[in-house]
DSSP file (Angstrom, degrees, kcal/mol; ACC not computed):
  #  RESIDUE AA STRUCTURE BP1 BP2  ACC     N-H-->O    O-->H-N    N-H-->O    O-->H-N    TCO  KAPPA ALPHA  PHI   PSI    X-CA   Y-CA   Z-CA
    1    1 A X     >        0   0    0      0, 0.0     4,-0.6     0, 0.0     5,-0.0   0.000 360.0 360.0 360.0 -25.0  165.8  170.5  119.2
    2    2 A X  H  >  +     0   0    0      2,-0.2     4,-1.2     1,-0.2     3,-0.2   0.626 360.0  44.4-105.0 -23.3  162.9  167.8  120.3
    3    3 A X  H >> S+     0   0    0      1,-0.2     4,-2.6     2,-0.2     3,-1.1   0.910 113.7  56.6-104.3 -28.1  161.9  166.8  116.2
    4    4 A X  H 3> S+     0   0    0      1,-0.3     4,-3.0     2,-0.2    -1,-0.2   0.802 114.4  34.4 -75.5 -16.7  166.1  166.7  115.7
    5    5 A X  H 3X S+     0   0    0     -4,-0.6     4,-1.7    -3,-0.2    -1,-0.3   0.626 118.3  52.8-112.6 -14.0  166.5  164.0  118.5
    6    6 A X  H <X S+     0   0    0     -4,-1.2     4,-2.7    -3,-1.1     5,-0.4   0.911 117.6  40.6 -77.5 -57.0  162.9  162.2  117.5
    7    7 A X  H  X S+     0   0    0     -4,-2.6     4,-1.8     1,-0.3     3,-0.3   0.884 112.5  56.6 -44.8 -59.5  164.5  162.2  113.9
    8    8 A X  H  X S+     0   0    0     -4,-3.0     4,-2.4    -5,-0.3    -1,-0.3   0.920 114.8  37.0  -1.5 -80.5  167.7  161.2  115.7
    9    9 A X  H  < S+     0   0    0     -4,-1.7    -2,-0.2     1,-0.3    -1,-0.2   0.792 108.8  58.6 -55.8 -43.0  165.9  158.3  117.2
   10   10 A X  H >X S+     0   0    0     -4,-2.7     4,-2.4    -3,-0.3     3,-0.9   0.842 104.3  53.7 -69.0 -39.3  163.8  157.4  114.4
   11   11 A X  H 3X S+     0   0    0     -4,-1.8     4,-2.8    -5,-0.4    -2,-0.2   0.890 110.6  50.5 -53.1 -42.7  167.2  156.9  112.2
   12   12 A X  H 3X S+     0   0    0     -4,-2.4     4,-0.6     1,-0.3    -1,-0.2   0.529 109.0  45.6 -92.5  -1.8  168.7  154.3  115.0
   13   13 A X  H <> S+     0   0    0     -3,-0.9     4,-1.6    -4,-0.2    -1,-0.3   0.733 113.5  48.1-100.7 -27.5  166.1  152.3  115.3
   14   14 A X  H >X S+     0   0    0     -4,-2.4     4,-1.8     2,-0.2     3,-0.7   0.969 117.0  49.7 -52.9 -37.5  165.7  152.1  111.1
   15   15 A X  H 3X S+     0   0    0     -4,-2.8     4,-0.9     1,-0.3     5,-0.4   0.957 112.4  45.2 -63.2 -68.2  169.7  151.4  111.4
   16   16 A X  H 3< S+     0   0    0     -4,-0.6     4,-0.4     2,-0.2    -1,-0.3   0.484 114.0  46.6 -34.3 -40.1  169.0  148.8  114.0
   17   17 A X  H XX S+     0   0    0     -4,-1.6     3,-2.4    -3,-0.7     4,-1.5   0.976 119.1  46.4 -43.6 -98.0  165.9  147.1  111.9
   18   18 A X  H 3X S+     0   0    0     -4,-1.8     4,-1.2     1,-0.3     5,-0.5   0.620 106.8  46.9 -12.1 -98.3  168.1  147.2  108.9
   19   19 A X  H 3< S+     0   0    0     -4,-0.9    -1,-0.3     1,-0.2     4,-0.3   0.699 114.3  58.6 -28.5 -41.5  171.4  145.9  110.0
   20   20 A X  H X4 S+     0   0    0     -3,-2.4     3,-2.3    -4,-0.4    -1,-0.2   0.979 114.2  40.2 -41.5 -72.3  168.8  142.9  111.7
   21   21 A X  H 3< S+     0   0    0     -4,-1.5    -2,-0.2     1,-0.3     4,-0.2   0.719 113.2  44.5 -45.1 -43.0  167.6  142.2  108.4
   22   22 A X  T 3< S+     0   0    0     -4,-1.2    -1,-0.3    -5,-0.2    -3,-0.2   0.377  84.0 113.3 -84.6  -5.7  170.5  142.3  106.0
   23   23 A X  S <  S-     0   0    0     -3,-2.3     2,-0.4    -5,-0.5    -3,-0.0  -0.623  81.6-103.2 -85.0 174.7  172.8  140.2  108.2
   24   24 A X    >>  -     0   0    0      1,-0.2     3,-3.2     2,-0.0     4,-0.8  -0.665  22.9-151.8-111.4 120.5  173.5  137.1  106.7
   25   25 A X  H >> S+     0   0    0     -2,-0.4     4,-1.1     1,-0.3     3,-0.8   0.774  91.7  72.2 -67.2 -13.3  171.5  134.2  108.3
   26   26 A X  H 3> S+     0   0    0      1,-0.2     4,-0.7     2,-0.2    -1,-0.3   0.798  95.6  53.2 -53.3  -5.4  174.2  131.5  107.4
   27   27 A X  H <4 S+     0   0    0     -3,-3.2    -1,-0.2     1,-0.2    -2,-0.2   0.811 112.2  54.7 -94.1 -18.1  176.4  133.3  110.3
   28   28 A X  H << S+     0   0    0     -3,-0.8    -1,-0.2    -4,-0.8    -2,-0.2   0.983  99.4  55.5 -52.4 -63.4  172.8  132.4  112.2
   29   29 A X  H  < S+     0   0    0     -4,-1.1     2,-0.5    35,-0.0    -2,-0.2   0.587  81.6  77.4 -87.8 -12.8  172.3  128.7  111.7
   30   30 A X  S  < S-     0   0    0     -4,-0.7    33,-0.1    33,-0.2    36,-0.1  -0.830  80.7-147.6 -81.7 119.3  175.5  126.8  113.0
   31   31 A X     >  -     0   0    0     -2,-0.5     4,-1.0     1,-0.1    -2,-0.0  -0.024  19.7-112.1 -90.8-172.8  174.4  127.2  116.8
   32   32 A X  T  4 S+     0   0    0      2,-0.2    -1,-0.1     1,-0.1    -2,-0.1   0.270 116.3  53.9-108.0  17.8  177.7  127.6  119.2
   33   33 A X  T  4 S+     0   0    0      3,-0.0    -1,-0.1     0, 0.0     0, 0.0   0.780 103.7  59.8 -92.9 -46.0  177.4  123.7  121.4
   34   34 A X  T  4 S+     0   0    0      2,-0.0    -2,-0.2     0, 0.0    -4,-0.0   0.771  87.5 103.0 -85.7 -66.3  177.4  122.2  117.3
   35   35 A X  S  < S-     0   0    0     -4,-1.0     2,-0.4     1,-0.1     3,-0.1   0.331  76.3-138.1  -9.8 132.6  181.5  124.4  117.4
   36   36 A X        -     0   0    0      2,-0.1    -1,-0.1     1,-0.1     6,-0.0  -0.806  10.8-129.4-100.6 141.4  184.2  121.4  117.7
   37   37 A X  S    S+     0   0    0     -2,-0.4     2,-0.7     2,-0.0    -1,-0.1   0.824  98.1  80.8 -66.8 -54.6  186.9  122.7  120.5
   38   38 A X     >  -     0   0    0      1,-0.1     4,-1.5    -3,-0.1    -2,-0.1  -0.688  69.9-162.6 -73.1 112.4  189.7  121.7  117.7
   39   39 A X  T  4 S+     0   0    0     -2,-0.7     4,-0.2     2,-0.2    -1,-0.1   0.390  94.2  61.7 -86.0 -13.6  189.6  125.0  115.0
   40   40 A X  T >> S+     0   0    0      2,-0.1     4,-5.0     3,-0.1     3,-1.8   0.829 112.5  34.9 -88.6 -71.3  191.5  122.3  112.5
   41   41 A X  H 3> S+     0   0    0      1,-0.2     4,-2.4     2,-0.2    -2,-0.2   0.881 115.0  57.2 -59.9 -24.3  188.2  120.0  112.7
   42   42 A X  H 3< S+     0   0    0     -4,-1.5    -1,-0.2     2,-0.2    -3,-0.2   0.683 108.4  47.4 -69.2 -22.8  185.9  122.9  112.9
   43   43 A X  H X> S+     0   0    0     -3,-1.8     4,-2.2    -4,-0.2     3,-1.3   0.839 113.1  41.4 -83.0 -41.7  187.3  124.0  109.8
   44   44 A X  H 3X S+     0   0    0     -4,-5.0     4,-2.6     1,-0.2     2,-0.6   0.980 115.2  53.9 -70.3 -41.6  187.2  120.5  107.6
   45   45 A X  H 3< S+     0   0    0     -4,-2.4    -1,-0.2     1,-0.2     4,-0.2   0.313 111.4  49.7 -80.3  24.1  183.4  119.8  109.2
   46   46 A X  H <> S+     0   0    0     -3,-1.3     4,-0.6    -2,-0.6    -1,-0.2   0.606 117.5  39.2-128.5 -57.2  182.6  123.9  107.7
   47   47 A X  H >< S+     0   0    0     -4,-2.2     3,-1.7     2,-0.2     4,-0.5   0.985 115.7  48.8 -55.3 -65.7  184.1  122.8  104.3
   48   48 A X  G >< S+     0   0    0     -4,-2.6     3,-1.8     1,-0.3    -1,-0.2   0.869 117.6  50.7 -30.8 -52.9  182.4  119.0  104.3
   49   49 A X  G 34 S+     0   0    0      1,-0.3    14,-1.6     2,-0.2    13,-0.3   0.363  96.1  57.6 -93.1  12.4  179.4  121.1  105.2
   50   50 A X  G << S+     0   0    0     -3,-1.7    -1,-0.3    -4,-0.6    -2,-0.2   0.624 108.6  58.6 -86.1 -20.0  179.4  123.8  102.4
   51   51 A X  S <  S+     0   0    0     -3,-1.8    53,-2.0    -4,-0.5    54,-0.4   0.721  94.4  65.6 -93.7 -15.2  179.2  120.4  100.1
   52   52 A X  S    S-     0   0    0     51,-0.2    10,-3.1    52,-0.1     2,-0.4  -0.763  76.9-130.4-124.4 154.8  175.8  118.6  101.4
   53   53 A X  B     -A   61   0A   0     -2,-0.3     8,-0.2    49,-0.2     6,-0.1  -0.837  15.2-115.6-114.0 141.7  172.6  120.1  100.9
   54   54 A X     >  -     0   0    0      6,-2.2     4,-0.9    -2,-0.4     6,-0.2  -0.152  28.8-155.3 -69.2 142.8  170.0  120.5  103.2
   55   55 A X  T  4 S+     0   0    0      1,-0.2    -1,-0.1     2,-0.2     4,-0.1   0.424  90.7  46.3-107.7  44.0  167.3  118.5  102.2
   56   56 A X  T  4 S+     0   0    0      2,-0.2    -1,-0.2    11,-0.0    -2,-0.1   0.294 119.0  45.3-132.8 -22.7  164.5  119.9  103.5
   57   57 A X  T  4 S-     0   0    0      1,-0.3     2,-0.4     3,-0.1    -2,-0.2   0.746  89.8-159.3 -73.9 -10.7  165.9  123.4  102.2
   58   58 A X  S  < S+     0   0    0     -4,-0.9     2,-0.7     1,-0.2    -1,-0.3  -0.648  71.6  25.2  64.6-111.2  166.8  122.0   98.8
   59   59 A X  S    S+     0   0    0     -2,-0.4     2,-0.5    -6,-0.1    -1,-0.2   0.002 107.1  84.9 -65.1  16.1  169.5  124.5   97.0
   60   60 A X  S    S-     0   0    0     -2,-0.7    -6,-2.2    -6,-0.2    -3,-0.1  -0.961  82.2-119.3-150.6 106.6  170.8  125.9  100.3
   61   61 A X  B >   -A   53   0A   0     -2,-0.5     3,-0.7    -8,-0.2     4,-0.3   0.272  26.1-108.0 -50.5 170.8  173.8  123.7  102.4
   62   62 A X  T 3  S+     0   0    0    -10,-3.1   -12,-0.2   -13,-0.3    -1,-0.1   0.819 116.4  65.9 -76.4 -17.6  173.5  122.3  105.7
   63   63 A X  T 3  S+     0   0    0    -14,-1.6   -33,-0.2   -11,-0.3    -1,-0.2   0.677 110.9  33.3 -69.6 -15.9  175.9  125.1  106.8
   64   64 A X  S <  S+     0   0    0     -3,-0.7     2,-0.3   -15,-0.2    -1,-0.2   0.057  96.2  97.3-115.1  -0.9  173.5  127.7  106.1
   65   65 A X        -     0   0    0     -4,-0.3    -4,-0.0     1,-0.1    -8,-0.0  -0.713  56.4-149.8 -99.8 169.8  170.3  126.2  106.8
   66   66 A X        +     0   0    0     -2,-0.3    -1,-0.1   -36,-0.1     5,-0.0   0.662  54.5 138.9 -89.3 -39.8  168.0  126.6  110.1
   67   67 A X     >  -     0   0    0      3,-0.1     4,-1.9    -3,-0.1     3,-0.4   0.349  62.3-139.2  -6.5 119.9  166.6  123.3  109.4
   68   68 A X  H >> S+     0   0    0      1,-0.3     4,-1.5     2,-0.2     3,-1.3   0.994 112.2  43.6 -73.8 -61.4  166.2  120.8  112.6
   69   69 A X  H 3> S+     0   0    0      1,-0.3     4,-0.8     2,-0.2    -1,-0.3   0.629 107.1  55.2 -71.7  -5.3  167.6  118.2  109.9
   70   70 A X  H 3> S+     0   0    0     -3,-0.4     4,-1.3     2,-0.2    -1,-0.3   0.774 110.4  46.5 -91.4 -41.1  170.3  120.3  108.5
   71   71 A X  H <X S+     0   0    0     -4,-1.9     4,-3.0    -3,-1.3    -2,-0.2   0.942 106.6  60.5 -63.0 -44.9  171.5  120.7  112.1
   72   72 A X  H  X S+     0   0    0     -4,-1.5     4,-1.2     2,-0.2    -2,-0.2   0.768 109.6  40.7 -37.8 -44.3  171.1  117.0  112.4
   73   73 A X  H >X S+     0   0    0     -4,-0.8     3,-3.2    -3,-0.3     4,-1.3   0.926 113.0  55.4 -77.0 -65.1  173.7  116.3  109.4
   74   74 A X  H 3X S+     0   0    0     -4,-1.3     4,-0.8     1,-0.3    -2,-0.2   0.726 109.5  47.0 -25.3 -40.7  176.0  119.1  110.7
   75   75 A X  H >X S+     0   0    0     -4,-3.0     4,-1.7    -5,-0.3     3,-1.1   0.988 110.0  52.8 -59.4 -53.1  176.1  117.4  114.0
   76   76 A X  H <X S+     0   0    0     -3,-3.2     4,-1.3    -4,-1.2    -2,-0.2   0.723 104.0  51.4 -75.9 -14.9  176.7  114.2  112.5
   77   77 A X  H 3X S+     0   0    0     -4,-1.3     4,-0.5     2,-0.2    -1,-0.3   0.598 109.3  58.0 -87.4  -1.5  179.8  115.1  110.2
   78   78 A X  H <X S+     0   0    0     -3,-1.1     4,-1.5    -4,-0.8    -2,-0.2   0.589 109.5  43.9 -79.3 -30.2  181.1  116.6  113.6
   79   79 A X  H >X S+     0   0    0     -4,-1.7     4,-1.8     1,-0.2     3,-0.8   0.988 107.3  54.6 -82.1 -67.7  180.7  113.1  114.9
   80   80 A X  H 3<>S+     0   0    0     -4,-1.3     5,-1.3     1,-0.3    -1,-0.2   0.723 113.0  46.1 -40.9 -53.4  182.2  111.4  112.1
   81   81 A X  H ><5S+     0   0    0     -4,-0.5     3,-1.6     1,-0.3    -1,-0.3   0.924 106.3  51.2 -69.4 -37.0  185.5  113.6  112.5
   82   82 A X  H <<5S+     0   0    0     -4,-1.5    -1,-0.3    -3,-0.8    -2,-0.3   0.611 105.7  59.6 -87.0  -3.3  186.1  113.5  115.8
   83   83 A X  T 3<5S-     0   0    0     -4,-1.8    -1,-0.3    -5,-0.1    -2,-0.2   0.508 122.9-112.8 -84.9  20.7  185.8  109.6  115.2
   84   84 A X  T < 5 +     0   0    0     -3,-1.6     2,-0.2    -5,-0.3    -3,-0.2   0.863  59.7 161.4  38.0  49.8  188.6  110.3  112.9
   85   85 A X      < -     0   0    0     -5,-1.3     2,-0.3    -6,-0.2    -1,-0.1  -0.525  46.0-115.8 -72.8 147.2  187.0  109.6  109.6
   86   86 A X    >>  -     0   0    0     -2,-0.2     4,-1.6     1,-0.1     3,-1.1  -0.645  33.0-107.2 -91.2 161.9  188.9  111.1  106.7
   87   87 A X  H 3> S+     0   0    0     -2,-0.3     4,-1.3     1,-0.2     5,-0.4   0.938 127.9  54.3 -72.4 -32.4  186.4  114.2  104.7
   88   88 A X  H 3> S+     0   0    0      1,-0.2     4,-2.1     3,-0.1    -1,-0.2   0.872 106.5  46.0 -92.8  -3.3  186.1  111.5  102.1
   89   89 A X  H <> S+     0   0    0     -3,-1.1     4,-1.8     2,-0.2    -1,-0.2   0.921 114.4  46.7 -76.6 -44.2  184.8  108.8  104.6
   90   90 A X  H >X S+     0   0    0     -4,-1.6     4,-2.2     2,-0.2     3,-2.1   0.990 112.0  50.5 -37.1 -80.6  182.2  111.0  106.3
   91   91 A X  H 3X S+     0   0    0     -4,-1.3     4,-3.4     1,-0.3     5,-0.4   0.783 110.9  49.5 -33.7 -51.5  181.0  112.3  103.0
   92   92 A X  H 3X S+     0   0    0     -4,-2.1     4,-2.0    -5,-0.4     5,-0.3   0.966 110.3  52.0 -56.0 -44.7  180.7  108.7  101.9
   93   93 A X  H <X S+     0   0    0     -3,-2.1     4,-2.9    -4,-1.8    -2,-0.2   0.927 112.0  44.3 -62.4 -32.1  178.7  107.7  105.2
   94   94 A X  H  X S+     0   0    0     -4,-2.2     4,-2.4     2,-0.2    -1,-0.3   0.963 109.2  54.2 -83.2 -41.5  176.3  110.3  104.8
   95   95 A X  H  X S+     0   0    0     -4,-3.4     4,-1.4    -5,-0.2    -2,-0.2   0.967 105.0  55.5 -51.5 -82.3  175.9  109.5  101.3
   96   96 A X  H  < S+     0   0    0     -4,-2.0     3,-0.4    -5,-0.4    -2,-0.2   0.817 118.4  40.3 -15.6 -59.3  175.2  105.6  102.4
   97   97 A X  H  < S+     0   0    0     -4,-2.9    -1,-0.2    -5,-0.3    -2,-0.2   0.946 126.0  22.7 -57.4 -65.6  172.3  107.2  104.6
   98   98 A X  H  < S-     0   0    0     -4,-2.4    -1,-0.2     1,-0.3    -2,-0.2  -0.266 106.0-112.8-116.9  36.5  170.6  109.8  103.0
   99   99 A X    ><  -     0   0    0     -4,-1.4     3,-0.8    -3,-0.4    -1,-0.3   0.237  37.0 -79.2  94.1 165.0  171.3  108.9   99.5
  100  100 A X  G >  S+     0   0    0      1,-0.2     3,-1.3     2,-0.1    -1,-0.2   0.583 117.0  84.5 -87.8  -9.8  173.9  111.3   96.7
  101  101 A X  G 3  S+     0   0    0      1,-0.3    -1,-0.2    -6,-0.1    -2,-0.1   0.607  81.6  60.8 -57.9   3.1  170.9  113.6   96.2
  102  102 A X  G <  S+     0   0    0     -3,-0.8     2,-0.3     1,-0.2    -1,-0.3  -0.022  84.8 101.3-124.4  57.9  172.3  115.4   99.5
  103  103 A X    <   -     0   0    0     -3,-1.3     3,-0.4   -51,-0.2   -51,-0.2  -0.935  67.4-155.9-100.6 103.8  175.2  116.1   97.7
  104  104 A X  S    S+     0   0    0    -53,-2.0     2,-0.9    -2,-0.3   -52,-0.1   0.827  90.0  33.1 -49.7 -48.7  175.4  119.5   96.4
  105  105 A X  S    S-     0   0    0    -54,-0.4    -1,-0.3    -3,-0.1    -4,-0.0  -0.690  86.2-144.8-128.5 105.2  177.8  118.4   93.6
  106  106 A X        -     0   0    0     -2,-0.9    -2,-0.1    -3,-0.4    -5,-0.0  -0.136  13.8-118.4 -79.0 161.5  177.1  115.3   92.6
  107  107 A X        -     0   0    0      1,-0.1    -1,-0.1     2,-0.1     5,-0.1  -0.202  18.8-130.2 -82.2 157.3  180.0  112.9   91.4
  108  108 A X  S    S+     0   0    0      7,-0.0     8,-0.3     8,-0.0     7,-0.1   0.809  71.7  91.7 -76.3 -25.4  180.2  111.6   88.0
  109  109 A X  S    S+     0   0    0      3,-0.2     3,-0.5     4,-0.1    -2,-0.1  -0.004  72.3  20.7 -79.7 163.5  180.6  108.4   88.4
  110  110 A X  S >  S-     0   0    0      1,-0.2     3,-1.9     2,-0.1     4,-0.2  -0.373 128.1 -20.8  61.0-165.3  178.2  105.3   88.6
  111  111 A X  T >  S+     0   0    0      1,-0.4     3,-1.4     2,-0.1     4,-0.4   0.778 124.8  85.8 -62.9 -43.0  174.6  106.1   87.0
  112  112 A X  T >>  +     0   0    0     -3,-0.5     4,-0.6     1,-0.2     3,-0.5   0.414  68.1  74.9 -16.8 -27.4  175.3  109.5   87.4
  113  113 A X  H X> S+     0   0    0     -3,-1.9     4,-3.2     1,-0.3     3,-1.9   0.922  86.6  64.1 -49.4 -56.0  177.3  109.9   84.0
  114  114 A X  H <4 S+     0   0    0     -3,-1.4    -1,-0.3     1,-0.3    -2,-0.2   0.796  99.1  50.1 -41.9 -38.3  174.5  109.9   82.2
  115  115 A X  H <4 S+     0   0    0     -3,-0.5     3,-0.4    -4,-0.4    -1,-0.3   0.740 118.7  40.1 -74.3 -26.2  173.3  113.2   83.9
  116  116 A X  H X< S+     0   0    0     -3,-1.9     3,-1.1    -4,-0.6     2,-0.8   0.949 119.3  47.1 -97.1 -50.6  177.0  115.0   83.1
  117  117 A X  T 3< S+     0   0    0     -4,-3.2    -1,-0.3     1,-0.3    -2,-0.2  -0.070  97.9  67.2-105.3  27.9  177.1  113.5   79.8
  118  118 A X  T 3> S+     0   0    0     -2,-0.8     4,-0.9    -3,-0.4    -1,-0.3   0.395  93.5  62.0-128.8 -21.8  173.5  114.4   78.7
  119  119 A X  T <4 S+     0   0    0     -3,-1.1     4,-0.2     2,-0.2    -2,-0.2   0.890 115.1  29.8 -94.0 -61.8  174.2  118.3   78.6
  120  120 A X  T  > S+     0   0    0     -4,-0.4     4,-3.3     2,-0.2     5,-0.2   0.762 114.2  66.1 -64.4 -39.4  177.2  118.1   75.7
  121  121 A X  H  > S+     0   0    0      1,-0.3     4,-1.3     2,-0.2    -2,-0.2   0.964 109.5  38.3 -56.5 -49.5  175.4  114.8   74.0
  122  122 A X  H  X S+     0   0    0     -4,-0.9     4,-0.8     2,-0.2    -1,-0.3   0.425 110.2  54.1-101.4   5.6  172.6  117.0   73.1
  123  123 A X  H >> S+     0   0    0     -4,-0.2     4,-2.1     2,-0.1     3,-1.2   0.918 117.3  47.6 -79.3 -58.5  174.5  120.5   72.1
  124  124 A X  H 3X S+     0   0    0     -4,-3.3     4,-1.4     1,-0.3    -2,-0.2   0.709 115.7  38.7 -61.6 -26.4  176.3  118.0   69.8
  125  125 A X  H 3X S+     0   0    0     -4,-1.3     4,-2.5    -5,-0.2    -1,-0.3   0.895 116.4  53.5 -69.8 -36.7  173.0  116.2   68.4
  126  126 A X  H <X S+     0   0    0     -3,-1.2     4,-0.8    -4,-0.8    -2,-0.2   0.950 113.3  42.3 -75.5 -42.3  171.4  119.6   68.4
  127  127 A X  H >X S+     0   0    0     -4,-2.1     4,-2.1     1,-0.2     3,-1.5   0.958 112.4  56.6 -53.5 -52.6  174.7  121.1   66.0
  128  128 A X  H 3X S+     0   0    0     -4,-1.4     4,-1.4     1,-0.3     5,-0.2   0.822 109.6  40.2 -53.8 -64.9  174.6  118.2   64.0
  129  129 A X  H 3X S+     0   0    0     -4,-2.5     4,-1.0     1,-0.2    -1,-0.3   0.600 109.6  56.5 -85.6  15.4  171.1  118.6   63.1
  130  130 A X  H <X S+     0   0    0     -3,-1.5     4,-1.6    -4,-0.8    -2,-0.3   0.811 110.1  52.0 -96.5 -51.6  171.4  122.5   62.6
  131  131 A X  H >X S+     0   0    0     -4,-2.1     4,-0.9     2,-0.2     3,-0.5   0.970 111.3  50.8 -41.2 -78.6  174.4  121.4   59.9
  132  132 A X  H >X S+     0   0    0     -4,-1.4     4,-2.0     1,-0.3     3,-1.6   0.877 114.7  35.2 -15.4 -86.1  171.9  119.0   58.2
  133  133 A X  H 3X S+     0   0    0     -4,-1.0     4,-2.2    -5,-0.2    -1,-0.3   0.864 111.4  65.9 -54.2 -36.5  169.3  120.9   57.7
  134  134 A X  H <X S+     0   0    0     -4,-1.6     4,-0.8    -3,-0.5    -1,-0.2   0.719 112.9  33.2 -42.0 -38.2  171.7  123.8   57.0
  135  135 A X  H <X S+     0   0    0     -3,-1.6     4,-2.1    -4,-0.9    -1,-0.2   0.801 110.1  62.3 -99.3 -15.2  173.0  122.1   53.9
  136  136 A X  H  X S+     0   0    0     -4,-2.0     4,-2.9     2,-0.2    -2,-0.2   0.885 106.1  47.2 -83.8 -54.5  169.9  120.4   52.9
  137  137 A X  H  X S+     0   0    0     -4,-2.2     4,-1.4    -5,-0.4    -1,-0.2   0.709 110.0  55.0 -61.0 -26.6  168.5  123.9   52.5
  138  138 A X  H  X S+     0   0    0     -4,-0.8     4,-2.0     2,-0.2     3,-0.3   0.984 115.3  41.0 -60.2 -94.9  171.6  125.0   50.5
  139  139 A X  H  X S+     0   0    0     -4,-2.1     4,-0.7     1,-0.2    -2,-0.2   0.626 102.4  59.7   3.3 -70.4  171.0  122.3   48.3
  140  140 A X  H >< S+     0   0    0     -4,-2.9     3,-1.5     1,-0.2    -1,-0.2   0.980 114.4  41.6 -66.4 -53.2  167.4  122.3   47.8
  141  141 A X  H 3< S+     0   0    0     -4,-1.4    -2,-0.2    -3,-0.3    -1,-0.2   0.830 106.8  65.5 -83.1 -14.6  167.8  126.4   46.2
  142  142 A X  H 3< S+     0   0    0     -4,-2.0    -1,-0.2    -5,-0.1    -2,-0.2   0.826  81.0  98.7 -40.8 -32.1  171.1  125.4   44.1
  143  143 A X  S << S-     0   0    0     -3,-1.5     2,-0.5    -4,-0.7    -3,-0.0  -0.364  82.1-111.7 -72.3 147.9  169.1  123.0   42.0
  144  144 A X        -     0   0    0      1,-0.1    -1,-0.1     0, 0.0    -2,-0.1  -0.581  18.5-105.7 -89.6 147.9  168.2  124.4   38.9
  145  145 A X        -     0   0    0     -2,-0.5     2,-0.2     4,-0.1    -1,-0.1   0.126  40.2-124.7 -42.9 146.9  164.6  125.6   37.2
  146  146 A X     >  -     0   0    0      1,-0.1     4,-4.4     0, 0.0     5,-0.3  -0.666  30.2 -97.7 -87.6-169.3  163.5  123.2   34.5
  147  147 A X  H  > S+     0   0    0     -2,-0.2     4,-3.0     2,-0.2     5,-0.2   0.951 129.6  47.9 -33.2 -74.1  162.7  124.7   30.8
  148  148 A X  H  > S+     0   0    0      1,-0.2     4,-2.2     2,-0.2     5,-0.2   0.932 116.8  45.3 -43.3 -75.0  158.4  124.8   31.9
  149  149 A X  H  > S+     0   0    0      2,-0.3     4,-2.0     1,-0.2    -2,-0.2   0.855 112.4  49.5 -46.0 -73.4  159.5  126.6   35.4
  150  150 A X  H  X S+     0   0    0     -4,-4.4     4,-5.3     2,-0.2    -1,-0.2   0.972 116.3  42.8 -28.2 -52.4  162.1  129.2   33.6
  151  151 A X  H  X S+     0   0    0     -4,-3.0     4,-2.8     1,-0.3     5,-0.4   0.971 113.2  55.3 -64.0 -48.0  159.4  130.2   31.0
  152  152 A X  H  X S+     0   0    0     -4,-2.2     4,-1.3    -5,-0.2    -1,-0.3   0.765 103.6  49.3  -0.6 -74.3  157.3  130.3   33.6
  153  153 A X  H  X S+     0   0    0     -4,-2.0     4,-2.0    -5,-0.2    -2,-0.2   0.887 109.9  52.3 -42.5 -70.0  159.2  132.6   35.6
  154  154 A X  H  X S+     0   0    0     -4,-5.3     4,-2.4     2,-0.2     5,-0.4   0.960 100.1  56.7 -49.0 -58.9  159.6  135.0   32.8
  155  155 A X  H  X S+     0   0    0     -4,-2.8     4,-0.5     1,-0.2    -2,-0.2   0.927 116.8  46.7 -54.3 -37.3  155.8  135.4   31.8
  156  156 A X  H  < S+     0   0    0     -4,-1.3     3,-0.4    -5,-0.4    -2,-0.2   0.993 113.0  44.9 -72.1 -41.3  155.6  136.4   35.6
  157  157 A X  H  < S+     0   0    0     -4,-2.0    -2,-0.2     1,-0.2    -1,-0.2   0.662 106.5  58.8 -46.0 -39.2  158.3  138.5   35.6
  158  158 A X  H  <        0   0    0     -4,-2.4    -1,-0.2     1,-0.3    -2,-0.1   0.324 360.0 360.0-106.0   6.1  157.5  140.3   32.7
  159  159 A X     <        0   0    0     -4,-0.5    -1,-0.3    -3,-0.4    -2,-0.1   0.617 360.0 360.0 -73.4 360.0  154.1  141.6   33.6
């Protein structure tokens, strides 16, 4: 009875360990004063903040990071709404601050094109020269042997 209730025990604290580990830390990092009262604004400053990236986390949004600055933006796109800024006026302000690198997906427009359009320019350069060479090779074994080269050919063949 005593090993069934240490075995017992030993299972509920691994379940307890576990279930620590595996929960999901985004649910962690928005603390509960950073919560806006209004569930409307609490929802657009949860969306805004799914979009900007933490920068001291890189790949990983400000909604989900730990980050004393990641809390820092979060705070400040809470401020921004409840000054009644519109999502795309926030987003803009914070872009003005800290630059479109803390933008998860950056816009196409301005110098930025070059970076969307750089992905397709070069699968099309890269087909293009894949064609080329493609026909060029085509080409080169189409031509025919001279006279010297046949005879040639034969005295090898025929050894």
């Amino acid at each position: 009875m005593t090993d069934l209730l240490r075995q017992t025990g030993r299972a509920a604290v691994l379940a307890i360990v576990l279930g620590m580990t595996l929960t999901p830390q985004s649910a962690l990092a928005v603390q509960p004063d950073e919560i806006l009262d209004d569930p409307v604004l609490e929802q657009r400053a949860r969306d805004l903040s799914k979009g900007l990236r933490c920068l001291v986390c890189r790949n990983e949004n400000i909604d989900d990071s730990n980050a004393e600055l990641a809390r820092d933006l979060r705070l400040l796109v809470r401020e921004r709404l409840v000054a009644g800024d519109t999502d795309d006026e926030a987003i803009d302000f914070i872009t003005d601050r800290y630059g479109e690198y803390v933008l998860l997906n950056p816009r196409t427009g301005g110098s930025n094109w070059v970076l969307w359009a750089a992905g397709p320019v070069m699968l099309i350069t890269g087909l293009g020269i894949g064609l080329i060479y493609l026909r060029r090779r085509s080409r080169a074994t189409e031509t025919a042997l001279s006279q010297d080269e046949e005879a040639r050919l034969k005295e090898i063949l025929d050894r």
